[in-house]
N, C-alpha and C positions, 0 to 999 in steps of 0.2 A: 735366686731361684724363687719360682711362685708357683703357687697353684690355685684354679678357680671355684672357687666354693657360694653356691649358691650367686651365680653371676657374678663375682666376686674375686676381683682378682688380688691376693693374700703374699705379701714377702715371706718368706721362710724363714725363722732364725739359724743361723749357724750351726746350731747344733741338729736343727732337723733336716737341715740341707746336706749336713754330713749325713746321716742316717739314708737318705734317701738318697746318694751316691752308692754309699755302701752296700746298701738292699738291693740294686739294681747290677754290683760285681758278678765277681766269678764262685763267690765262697759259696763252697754245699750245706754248711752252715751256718749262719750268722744270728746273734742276739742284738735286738730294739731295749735296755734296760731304760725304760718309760715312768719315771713318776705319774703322781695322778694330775692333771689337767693339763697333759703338755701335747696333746693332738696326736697322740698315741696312734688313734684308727686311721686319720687323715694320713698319716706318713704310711700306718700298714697299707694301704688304697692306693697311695700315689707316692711313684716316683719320676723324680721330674729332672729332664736333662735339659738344661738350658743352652737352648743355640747364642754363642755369643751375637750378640748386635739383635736379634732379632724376637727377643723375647718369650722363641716358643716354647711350647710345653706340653709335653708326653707323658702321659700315665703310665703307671707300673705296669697295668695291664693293659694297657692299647703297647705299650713297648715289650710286655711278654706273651700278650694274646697274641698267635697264630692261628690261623685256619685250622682246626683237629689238634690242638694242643689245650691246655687246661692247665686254669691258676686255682686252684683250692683254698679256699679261705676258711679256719675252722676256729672255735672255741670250745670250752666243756658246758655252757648253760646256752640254751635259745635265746634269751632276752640278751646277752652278749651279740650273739647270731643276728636278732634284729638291728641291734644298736650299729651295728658294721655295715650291715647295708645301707639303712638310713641315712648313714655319710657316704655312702659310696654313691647314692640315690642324689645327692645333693652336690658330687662332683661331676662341671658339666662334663669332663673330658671324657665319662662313663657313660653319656646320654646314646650312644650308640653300639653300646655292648652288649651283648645281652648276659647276664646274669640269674642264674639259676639258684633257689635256695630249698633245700629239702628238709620238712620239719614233719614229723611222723605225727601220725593222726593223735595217737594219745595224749601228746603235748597241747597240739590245737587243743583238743578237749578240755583242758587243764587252764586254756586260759592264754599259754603263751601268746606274746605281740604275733599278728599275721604282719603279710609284706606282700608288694604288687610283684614280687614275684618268685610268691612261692609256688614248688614245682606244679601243685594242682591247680590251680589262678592260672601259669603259664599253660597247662595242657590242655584246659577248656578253651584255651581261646586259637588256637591252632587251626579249628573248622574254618572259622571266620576270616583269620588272616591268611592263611596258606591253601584256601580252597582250589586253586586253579593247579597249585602245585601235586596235590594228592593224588593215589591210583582211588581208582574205584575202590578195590578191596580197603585201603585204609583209611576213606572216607565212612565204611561202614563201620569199621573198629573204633574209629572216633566216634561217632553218633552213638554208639552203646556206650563205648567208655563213657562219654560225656550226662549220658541219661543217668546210667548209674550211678556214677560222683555226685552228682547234684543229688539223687538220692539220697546217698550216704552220706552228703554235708549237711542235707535239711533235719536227720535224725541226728549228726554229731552234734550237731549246735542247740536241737533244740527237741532231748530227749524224748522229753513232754508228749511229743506229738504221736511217739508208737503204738501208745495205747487208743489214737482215734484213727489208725489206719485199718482199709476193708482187708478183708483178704484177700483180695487180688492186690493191693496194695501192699501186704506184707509179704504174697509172696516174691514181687516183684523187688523187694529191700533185699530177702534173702539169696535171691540170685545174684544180685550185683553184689553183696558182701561176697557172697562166695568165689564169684567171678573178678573182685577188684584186683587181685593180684597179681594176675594175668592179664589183666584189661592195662594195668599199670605198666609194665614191661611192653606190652606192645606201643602203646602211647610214647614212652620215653624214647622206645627207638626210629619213631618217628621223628619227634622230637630231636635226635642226634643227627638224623637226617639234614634236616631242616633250619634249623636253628643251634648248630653246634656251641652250649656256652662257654664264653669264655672266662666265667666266673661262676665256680660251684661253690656257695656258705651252705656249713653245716656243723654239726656238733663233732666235736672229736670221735662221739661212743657211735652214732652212725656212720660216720665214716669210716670207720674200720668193718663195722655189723656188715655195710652195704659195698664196700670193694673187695670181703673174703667171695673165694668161690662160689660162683651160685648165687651171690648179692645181685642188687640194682644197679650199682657201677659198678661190677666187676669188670666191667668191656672198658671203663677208662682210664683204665691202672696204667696201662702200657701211654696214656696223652699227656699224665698230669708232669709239668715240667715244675713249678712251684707250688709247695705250702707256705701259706702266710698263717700264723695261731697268734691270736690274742688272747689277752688275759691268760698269757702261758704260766703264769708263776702257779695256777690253779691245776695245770696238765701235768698228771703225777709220773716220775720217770720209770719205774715200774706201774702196770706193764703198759700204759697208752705210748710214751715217749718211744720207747722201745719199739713197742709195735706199730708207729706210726714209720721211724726211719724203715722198720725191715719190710715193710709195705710199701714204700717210694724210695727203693736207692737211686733210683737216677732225678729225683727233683732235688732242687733247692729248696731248701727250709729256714725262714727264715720267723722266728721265737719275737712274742712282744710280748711284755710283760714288766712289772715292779718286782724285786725280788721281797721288800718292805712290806707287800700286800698280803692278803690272804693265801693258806698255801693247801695245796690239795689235803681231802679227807679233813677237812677241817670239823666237822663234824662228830670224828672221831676223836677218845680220849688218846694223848697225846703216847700212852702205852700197850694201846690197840695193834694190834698186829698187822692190820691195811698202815694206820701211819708210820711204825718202825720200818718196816720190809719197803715199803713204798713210798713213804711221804715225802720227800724230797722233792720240789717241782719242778718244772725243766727251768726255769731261768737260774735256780741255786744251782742245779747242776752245769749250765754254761758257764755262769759267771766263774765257777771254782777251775774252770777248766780254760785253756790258750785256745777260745774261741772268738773269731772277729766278733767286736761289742764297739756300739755307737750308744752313745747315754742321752737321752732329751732330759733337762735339768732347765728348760725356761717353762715354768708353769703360768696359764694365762686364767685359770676356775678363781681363786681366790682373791678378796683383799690382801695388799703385801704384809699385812701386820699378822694374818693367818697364814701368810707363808714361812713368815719366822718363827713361829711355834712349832710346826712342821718340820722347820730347818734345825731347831733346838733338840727334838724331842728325838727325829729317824734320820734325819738326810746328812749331816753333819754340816749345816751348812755349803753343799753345794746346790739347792735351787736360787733359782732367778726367777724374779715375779717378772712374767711377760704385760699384766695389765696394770694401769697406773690407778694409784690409790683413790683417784679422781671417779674413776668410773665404774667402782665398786663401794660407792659410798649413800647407796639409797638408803639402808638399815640405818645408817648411823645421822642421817639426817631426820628419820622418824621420828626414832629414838631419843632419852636425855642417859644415856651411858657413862658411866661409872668413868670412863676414862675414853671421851669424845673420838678418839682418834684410831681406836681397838675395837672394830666391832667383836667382842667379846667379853661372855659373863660368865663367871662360875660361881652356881649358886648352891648355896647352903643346905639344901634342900630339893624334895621329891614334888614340884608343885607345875608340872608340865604343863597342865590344864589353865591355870591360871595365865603362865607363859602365852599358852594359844588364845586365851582370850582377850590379851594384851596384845601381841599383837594386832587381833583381828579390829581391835580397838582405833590400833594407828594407821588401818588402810593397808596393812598388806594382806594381800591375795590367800585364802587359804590356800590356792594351787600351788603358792610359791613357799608354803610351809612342807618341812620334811620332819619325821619323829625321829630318832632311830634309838633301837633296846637292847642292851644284851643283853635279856633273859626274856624265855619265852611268855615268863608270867608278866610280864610288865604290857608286851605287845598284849596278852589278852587281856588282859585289865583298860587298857585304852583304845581297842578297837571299835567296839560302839561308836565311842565319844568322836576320833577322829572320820570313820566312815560319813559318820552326820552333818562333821562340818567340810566335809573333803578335803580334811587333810591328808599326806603320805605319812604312812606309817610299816616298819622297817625293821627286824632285825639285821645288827651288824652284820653278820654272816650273808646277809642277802642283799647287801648294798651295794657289793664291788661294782663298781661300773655305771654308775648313779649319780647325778648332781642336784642338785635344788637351794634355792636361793637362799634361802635361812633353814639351818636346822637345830635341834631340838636333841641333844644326846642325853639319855640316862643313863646313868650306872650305877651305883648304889645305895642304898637307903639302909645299911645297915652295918654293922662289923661284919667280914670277910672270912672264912677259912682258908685254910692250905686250897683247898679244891677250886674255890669259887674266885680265890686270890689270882690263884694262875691264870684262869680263862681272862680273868677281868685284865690282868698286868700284860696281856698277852701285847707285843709291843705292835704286830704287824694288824691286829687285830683294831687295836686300838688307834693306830695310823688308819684305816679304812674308817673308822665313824667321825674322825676328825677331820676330815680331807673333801668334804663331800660337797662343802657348800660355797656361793659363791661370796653375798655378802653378809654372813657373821652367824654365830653363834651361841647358846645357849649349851652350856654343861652342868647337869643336873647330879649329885651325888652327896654321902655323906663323907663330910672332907674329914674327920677321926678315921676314917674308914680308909679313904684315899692317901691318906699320910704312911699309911701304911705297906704301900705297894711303891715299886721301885721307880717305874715308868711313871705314875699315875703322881706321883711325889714331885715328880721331874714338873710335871704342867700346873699345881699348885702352888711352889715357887714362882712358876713365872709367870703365872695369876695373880699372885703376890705382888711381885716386881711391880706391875702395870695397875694395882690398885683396881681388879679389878673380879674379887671377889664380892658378892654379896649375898644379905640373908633375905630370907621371903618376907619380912617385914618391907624391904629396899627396895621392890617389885615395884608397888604402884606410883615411886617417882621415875622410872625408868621410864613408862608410861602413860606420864601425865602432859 
């Protein structure tokens, strides 16, 4: 089995070729349990039936898109949302689908990734392409819709500007605010006219918000024949799981996720009444349950010497490095490493800054540097500093779904309490800031501190093993 990625024609390993058989069955439910870098999204995107002899290859959704049917693809955060399409954007077998994605204005405000085809992108440009297609009457609801969007996008982007509009100018904002929501509704059912998609990304919370009664999609409740959720282990099975099936009994659902990763309400203390009542996410609830499960266990993100940490620490030993140690060895060619062959350091000490300057020393990219903190204070203590030099900087909690080439993990600099212990020792917590990168790593902590924790004990042993601790004095041969 293959599939083509970015012109690209890609063998499937075994294990994803099982998954993408399975995905494409008769089960109303099935679970993807996806480690981290095992092309997780590309399997959720494509499934692929190979004709014997002859090579071809059918996408999940050219083999479940029908005319007036709908494949819903959802997650809990929009930068997830983007991340899904981006690959689906880069599979050619999609170049002919159309693909719809709805991200609520607020968001946009806030920053989330845009995408060529989110729902307001696709509905301005409808005049343009579909004009011959149009009645009269809905060429004119277009031309308002359209005036006014652009309106309300030149002040969402760029607040600034309200206060040098005339008044005719502001009264003209206030009607099309007023009027966007109706102006939106009418646009889209054009749109379903016209361009029925066969692929709706969106968040779990507006997807429910916008197929109740009276929503934006409510008219497509009765098309959607599959859900596909990634980053399911974060969709908490009270009440979104729950009310995701009693909202689509008649689709497939099909769950991707790590159950290892981050788990919904993470935010919340672990005796918060959102995490007891509900914190369970839906991949612990499948897995615990006789539901069809396909495992991906060949990981291709890391150097193999980081995949055995990984396989040490959460997997029990069953990943498989899919890329050869050959071709994850930029870092360590830079570099003069404590133990040549590991790209990996844990060092004695809280001297991050130092780190990025040493890199930046031996030519690598700040782009291709990553921070990541768990504690809020640490990210603001080093936000300046990395804004400046364009490095990424990260709390753990905000990484899921992230890679970058070298990172930078902090964790302690001090003795631990009960409190501070748990979040820190937290194991799936701690699998997410270690899994991120592709060639090597930096672990920043006080190891008295770290000896102390049960997990975190676990990875100084076998820092140990591999000689491959050091103190901030040992820094600038690393370096040199």
């Amino acid at each position: 089995m293959s599939v083509i990625l970015d012109s690209r024609r890609l063998q499937l390993r075994p294990d994803q070729a099982r998954a993408v058989e399975m995905s494409t069955g008769t089960h109303p439910i099935f679970a993807i349990q996806a480690a981290y870098g095992t092309g997780k999204t590309v399997i959720g995107g494509t499934a692929i039936q190979a004709a014997y002899g002859t090579g071809k290859t059918v996408t999940v959704t050219a083999r479940l898109s029908v005319p007036g049917e709908l494949v819903i693809a959802t997650a809990t955060t929009n930068v997830a949302i983007a991340q899904f399409i981006e690959t689906l954007l880069r599979l050619d077998e999609f170049s002919h689908l159309p693909i719809l994605r709805f991200v609520a204005d607020s968001a946009l405000q806030e920053g989330v990734p845009r995408t060529p085809v989110d729902l307001h992108t696709i509905l301005q440009s409808l005049l343009s392409r579909y004009f011959n297609r149009l009645h009269p009457q809905e060429i004119r609801r277009m031309r308002r819709y359209t005036r006014g969007r652009r309106l309300l996008e030149q002040l969402l982007f760029h607040p600034e500007q309200l206060s040098r509009l005339s008044e005719e100018e502001r009264e003209e904002y206030r009607i099309a605010e007023m009027c966007n929501s109706e102006a939106t509704e009418r646009a889209i059912a054009i749109l379903l006219r016209l361009q029925f998609p066969a692929v709706l990304c969106i968040t779990t919370s507006s997807l429910l918000n916008s197929t109740r009664e009276g929503g934006l999609f409510h008219e497509l409740l009765s098309s959607c024949r599959t859900i596909i959720a990634d980053e399911a282990s974060q969709i908490p099975e009270i009440p979104v799981f729950v009310a995701m099936v009693t909202r689509f009994p008649q689709a497939c659902h099909i769950y991707i996720g790590d159950v290892h990763q981050l788990q919904p309400h993470l935010r919340c203390p672990r005796s918060a009444l959102a995490a007891r009542l509900g914190g369970r996410g839906v991949m612990s609830l499948l897995l615990s349950r006789n539901i069809p499960l396909a495992p991906l266990v060949t990981t291709f993100r890391a150097h193999p010497a980081l995949v055995h940490l990984s396989n040490t620490l959460v997997y029990d030993g069953t990943l498989e490095s899919g890329t050869p140690a050959h071709r994850r060895n930029d870092l360590i060619l830079r570099l003069s490493l404590p133990k040549p062959r590991v790209p990996f350091v844990l060092v004695n000490d809280q001297c991050c800054r130092d780190i990025i300057r040493g890199l930046l020393s031996r030519d690598v990219p700040s782009s291709s540097i990553g921070v990541i903190t768990f504690y809020k204070e640490q990210q603001h203590r080093l936000q300046e500093y990395t804004d400046r030099l364009g490095v990424a900087l990260y709390t753990v909690d905000s990484v899921q779904g992230r890679e970058m080439d070298v990172a930078i993990v902090l964790t302690t600099r001090t003795d631990v309490d009960e409190a501070s212990g748990n979040f820190l020792n937290d194991i799936q917590r701690m699998n997410v800031a270690l899994t991120r990168c592709k060639y090597g790593q930096f672990v920043l902590g006080y190891l008295n501190a770290l000896h102390t924790l049960s997990n975190w004990s676990q990875l100084v042993a076998w820092a140990a093993r591999r000689n491959t601790i050091v103190e901030t004095v040992d820094l600038p041969d690393i370096f040199s």
